[in-house]
N, C-alpha and C positions, 0 to 999 in steps of 0.2 A: 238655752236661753235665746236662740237663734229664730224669728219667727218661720224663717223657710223650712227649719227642721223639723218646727214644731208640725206645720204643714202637712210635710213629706211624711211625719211620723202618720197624723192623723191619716192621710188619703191611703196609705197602706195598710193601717190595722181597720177601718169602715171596709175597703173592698176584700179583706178577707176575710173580714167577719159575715161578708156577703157569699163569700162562698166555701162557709165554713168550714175553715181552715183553721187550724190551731197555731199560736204564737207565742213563743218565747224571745223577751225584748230583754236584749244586753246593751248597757250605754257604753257608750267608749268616753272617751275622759277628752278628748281630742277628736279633731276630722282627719288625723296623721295615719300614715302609714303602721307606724309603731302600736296607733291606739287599737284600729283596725286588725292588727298582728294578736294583739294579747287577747282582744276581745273575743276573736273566733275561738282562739285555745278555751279560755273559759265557757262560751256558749257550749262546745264540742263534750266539756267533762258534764255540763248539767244536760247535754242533751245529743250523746253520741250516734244518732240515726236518724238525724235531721236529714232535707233533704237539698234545704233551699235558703238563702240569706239575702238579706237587703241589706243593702251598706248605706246609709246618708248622703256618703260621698266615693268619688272615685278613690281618693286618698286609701278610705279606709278597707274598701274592697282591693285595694293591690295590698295590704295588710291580710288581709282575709286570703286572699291566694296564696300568698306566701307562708303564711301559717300552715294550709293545707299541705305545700308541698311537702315542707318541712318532718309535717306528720306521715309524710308517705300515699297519700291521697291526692288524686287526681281531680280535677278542676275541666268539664262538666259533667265525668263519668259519674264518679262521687257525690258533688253536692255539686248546685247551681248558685252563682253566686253573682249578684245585681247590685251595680254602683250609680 
């Protein structure tokens, strides 16, 4: 409901549809750490060989990292992960 997310959402899915690239969008519930946390685990079970994530915000990518770690994956070996 946020227009800057709305924004961010849009200017990321136009330029990689520009350089067609495939995207799987997971909403987080929050711009929190926590939400950022859950949301990776779930992105991870629908789509375990991703390569790359965008976070909204920095909140939610130190969620995302930390999830990784947790899983035992390394953080930019593994996946790249952009807040």
């Amino acid at each position: 409901h946020i227009r800057q997310a709305r924004d961010r959402r849009e200017g990321v899915r136009q330029e990689l549809r520009g350089g067609n690239i495939s995207v799987t969008e997971v909403n987080a519930r929050t711009f929190g750490v926590k939400s950022g946390h859950e949301a990776l685990k779930d992105l991870l079970k629908k789509n375990p060989n991703i390569s790359a994530v965008f976070c909204a915000s920095d909140q939610l990518s130190i969620g995302a990292i930390r999830a990784m770690r947790e899983l035992g994956r390394k953080v930019p070996e593994d996946i790249s992960i952009v807040g």
